[in-house]
C-alpha positions in Angstrom: 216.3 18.2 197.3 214.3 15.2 195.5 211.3 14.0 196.1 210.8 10.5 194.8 214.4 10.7 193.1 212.8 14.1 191.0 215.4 16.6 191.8 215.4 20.1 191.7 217.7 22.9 193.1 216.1 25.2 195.6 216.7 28.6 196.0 215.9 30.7 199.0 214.8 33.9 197.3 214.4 35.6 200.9 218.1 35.5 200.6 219.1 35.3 197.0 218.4 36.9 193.9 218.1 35.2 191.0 218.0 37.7 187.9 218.0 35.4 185.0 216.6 32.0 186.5 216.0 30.7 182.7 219.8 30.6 182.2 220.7 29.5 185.5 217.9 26.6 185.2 220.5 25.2 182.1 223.8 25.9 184.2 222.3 24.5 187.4 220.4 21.5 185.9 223.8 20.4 184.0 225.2 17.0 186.0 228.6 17.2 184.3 229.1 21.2 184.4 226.5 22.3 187.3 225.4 21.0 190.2 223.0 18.4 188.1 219.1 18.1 188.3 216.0 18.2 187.1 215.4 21.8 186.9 215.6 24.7 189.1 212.9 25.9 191.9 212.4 29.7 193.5 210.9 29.6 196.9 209.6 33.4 197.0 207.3 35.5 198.8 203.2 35.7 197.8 200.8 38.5 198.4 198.2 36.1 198.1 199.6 33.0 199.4 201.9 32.1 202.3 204.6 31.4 199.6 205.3 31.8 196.8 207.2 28.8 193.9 208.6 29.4 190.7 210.1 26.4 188.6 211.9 26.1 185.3 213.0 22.9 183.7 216.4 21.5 183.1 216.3 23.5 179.4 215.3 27.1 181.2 211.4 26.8 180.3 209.5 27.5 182.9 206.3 25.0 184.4 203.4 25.6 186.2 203.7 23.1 188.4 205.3 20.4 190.1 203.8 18.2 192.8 207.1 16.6 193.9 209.1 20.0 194.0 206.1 21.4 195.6 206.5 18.9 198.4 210.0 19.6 199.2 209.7 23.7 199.0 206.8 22.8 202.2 210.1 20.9 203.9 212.4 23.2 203.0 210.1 26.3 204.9 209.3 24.2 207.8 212.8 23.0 208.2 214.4 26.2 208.0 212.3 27.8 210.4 210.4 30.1 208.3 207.0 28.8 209.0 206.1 26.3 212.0 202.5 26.0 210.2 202.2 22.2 208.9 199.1 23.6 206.1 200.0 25.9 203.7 198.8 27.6 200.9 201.4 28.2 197.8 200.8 30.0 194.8 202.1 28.6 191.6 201.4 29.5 187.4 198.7 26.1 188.1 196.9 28.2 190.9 196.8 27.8 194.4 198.1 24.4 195.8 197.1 23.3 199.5 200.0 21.6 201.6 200.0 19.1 205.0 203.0 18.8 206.2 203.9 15.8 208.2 207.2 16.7 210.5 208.5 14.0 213.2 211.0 15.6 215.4 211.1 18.7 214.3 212.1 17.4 210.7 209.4 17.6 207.6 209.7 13.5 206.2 206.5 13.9 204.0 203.9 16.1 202.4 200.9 16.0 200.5 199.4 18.3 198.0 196.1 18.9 196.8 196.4 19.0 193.2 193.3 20.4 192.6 190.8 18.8 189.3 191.9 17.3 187.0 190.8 18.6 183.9 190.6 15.9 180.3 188.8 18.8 178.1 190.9 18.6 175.1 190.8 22.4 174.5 191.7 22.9 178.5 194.8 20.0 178.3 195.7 22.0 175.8 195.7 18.7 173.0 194.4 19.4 169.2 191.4 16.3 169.1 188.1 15.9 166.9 186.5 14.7 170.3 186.0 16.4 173.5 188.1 14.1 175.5 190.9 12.3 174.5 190.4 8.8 176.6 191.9 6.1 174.8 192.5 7.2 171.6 195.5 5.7 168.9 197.5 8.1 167.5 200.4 7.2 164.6 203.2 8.3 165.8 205.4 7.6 162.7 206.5 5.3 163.5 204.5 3.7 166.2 201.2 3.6 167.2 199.9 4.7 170.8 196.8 4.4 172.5 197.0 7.7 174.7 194.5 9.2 177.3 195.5 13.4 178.1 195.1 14.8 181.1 196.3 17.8 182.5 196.9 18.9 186.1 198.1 22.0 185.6 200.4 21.0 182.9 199.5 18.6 179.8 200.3 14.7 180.0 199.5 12.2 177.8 199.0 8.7 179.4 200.0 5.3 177.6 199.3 2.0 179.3 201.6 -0.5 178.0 202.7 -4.2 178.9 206.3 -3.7 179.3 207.5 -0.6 180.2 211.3 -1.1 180.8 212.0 -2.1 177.1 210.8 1.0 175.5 213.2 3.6 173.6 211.8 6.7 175.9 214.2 9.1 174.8 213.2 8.2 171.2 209.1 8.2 171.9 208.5 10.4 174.4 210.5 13.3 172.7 208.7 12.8 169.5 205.4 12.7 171.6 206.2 15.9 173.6 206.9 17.5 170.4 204.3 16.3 168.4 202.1 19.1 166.5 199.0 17.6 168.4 200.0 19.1 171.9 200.2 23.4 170.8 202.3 23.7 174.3 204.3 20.3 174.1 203.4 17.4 176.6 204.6 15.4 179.4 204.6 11.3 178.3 204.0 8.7 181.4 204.0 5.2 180.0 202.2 2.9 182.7 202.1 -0.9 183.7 199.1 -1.7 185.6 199.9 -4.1 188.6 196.1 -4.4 190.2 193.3 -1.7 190.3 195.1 0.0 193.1 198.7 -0.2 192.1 200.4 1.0 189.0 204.5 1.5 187.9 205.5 4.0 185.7 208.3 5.8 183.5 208.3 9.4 182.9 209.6 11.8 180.1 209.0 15.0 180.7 208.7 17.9 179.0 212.4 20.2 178.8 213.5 17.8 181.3 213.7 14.3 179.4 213.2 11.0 181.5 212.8 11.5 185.0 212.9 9.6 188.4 209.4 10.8 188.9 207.0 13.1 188.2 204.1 14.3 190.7 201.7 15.7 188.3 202.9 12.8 185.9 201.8 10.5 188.8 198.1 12.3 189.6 197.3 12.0 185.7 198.3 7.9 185.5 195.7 7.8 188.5 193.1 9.5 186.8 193.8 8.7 183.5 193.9 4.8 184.9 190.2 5.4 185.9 188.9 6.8 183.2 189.8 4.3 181.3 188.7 1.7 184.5 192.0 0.2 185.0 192.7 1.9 188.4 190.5 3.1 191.9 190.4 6.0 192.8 192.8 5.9 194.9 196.2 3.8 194.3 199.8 3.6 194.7 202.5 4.7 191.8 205.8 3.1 191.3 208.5 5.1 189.6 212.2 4.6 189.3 212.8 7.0 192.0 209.9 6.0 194.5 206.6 5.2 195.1 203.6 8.0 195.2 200.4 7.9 196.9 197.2 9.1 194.3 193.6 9.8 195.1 191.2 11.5 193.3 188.3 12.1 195.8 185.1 11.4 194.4 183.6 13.8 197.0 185.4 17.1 195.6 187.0 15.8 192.4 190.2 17.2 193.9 193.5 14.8 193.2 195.5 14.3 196.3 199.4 14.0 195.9 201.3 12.4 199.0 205.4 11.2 199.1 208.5 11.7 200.5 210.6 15.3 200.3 214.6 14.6 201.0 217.4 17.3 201.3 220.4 16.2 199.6 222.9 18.8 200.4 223.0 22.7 200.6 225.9 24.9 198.8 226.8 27.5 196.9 227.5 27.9 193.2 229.4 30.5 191.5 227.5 32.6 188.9 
């Protein structure tokens, strides 16, 4: 399944059993040798929640959270019939995430996700800083220098706004960034073209994963990383290579809102 061209394979854990999901995230996740994705997603059972989401990256590490994977496991459950409820609560490493589920006939077409606050603490992101917040600061990268702003929303990203995105060397800069001694638990990189206060296009490297067709947490911290820095509303549209994301940060709860698309691909089975 993919939502905004981020794809993930899903596996039904009321049926399967997955005992080693780091190593199967590598096997899975391989587009020459497995089926080929961004990582690998469990869609379990909660005794807290309604259900339950585990995810791993493309190199076996496993995330807290993903709002674009956390879309399509709300399709995937309506779809298949294992809950006709359109909200849903789903418990993931980042907490609790609240879904709406939007189905036309019969069929789940989007989703969206509270994301819960954002936080920009730089102890909290986790990011090593001087300063409380890191909000427009230049770091030397060695070589390059980057005017970054971290956020994290239930994982750490660190936002770059830049003039002209598609001629960057991302594999290059963002895995010296993710890796970079300042961020104790690695980082995602979005680098981010500003189009008007309420529209913004981005690329994505993410963390274990590399570059990305999108990233939903990726795309909430360009929104609220945008307004801290009074380049974006609250509220705005983001553009990735895969698809476009809807973003608002509500200035009534300080809760980031997350709404796209959620596509199944195919369904299969793998040998193992």
């Amino acid at each position: 399944m993919h939502g905004a061209g981020n794809d993930y394979v899903y596996v039904d854990c009321f049926e399967e059993r997955v005992d080693n999901p780091e190593a199967f995230a590598v096997l899975a996740s391989d587009r020459h040798k497995g089926i080929g994705s961004d990582g690998l997603v469990l869609i379990m059972s909660s005794r807290t929640c309604d259900f339950r989401m585990r995810m791993f990256n493309a190199d076996g590490s496993e995330a807290q959270m993903c709002g674009n994977a956390a879309r399509c496991v709300g399709k995937y459950l309506y779809d298949s019939g294992r809950t006709r409820k359109t909200t849903l609560s789903l418990e993931t490493l980042a907490g609790v995430k609240k879904l709406r589920l939007f189905p036309v006939d019969g069929k789940v077409e989007r989703v969206r996700v509270d994301m819960g606050e954002p936080v920009s603490r730089a102890l909290d992101v986790p990011v090593t800083s001087d300063e409380e917040q890191v909000i427009g600061q230049q770091v030397d990268f060695r070589p390059g220098n980057f005017v970054l702003t971290c956020v994290s929303m239930g994982n750490p990203h660190a936002v770059i706004f830049a003039s002209d995105i598609d001629a960057l060397d991302l594999p290059d800069i963002g895995s010296r960034i993710e890796h970079h001694g300042m961020f104790p638990e690695r980082v995602n990189v979005e680098f981010v073209e500003i189009l008007s206060r309420s529209r913004a296009r981005a690329r994505v490297w993410e963390r274990g994963s590399g570059e990305t067709q999108a990233c939903g947490t990726g795309a909430c911290a360009v929104l609220v990383a945008g307004a801290l820095n009074d380049l974006l509303d609250r509220e705005a549209t983001i553009a990735l290579p895969g698809g476009e994301l809807e973003v608002k940060w509500d200035e009534a709860d300080n809760r980031v809102y997350l709404t796209g698309n959620a596509v199944t691909v195919f369904k299969g089975e793998i040998t193992w």
